[in-house]
C-alpha positions as CSV (number, residue, x, y, z in Angstrom):
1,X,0.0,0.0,0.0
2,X,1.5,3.5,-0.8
3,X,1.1,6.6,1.4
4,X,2.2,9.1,-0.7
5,X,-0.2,11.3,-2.5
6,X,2.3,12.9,-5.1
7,X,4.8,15.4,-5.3
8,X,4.6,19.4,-3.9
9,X,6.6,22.2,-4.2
10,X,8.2,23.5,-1.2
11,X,8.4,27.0,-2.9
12,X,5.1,27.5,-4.8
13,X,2.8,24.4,-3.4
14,X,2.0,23.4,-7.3
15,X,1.3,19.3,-7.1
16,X,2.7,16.7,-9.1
17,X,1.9,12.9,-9.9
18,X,4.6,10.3,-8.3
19,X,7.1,10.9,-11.2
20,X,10.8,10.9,-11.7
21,X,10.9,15.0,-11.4
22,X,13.3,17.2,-9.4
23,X,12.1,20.6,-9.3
24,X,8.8,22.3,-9.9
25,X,8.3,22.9,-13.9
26,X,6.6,26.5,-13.0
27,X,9.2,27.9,-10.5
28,X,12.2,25.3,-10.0
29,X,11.2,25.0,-6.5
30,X,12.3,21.8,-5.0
31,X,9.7,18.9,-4.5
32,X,9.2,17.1,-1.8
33,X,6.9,13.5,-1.1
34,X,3.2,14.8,-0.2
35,X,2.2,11.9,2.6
36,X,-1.3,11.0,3.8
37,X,-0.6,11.3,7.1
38,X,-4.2,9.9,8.4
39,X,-3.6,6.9,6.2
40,X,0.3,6.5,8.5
41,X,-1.5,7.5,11.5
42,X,-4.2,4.2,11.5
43,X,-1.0,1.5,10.2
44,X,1.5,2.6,12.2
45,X,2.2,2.3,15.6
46,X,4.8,1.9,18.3
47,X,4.2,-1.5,18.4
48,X,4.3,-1.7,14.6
49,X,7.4,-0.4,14.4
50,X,8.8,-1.9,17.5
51,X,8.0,-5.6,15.6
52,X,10.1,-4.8,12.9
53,X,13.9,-5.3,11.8
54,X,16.4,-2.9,13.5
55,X,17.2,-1.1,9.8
56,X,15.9,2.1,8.2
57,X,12.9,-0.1,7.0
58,X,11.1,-0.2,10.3
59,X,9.9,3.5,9.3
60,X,9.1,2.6,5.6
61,X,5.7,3.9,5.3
62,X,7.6,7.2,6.2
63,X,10.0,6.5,3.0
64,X,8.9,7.6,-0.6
65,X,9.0,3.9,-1.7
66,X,5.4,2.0,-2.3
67,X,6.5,-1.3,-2.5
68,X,9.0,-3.0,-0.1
69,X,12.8,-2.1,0.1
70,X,14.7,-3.9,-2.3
71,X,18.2,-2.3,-1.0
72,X,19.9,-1.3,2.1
73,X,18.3,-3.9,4.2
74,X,21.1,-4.0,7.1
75,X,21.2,-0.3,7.0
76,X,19.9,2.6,9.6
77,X,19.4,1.6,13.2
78,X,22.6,3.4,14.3
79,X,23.7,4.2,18.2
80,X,22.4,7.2,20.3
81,X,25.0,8.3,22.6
82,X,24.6,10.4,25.4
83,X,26.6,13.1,25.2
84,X,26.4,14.5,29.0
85,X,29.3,16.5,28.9
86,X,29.0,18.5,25.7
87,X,24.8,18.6,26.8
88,X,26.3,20.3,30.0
89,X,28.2,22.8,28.0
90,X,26.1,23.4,25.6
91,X,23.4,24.0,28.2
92,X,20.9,21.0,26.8
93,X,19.7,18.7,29.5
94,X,19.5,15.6,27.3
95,X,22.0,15.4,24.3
96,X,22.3,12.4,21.7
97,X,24.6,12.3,19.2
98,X,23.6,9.9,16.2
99,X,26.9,7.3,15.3
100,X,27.0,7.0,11.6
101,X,30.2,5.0,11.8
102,X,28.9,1.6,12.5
103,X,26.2,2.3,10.1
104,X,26.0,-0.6,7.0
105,X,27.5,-1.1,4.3
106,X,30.1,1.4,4.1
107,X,29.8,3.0,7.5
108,X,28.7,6.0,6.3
109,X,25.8,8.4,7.0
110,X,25.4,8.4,3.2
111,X,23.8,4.6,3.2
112,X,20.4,5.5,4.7
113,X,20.0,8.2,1.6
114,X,21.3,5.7,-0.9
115,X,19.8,2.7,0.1
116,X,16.1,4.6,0.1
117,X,16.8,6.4,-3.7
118,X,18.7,2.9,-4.9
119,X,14.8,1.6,-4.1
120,X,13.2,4.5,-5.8
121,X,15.1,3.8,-8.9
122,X,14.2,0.5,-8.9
123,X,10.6,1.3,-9.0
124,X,10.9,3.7,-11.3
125,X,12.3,1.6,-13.4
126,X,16.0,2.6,-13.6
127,X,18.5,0.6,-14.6
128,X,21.4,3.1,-14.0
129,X,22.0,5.2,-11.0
130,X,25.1,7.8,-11.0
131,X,25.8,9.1,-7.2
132,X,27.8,12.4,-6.4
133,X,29.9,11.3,-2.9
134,X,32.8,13.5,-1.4
């Protein structure tokens, strides 16, 4: 079941169909995934998401796939640490920094946003991808 009702522009609101575009055709505003949120609200739950795999997947009704995820399956799920000493300095009673390094499979932060557009592709049909990566 898909939860996303299109495409929107973030600068002009114009709406587009779920198609392979990048920016808005009137103003080149870029487009994000318009969700229906009531449709999330009734399917997923704590518990839902609790049930699932420890990997970026557990949220995928919050990803701009429809079907299942056909890459990146060991990805996401990375360590919180506290960081009590920085939170302190920083003046922020509870800190968490988000550790990218263990993260699968090349222990970058980058996998998470490859992993999701790899599956994207896929759908859409691609049988190329090209990737920009410092």
């Amino acid at each position: 079941m898909s939860y996303i009702k299109g495409l929107k522009c973030r600068e002009c609101g114009r709406q587009y169909p779920k198609e392979a575009l990048y920016v808005c055709e009137y103003c080149f505003g870029p487009l994000e995934v318009d969700y229906d949120y009531e449709k999330i609200k009734k399917k997923l739950t704590k518990e839902v998401i609790e049930s699932r795999p420890q990997n970026l997947w557990r949220y995928r009704e919050l990803m701009p796939i429809d079907g299942k995820p056909k890459d990146g399956l060991n990805s996401g799920f990375t360590p919180l640490i506290t960081a009590r000493n920085l939170g302190k300095t920083l003046r922020i009673e509870e800190l968490y920094i988000k550790d990218d390094s263990v993260n699968h499979p090349t222990l970058s932060f980058k996998d998470r946003v490859v992993a999701v557009a790899l599956s994207k592709a896929k759908e859409f049909g691609f049988d190329t991808v090209a990737c920009a990566s410092t």
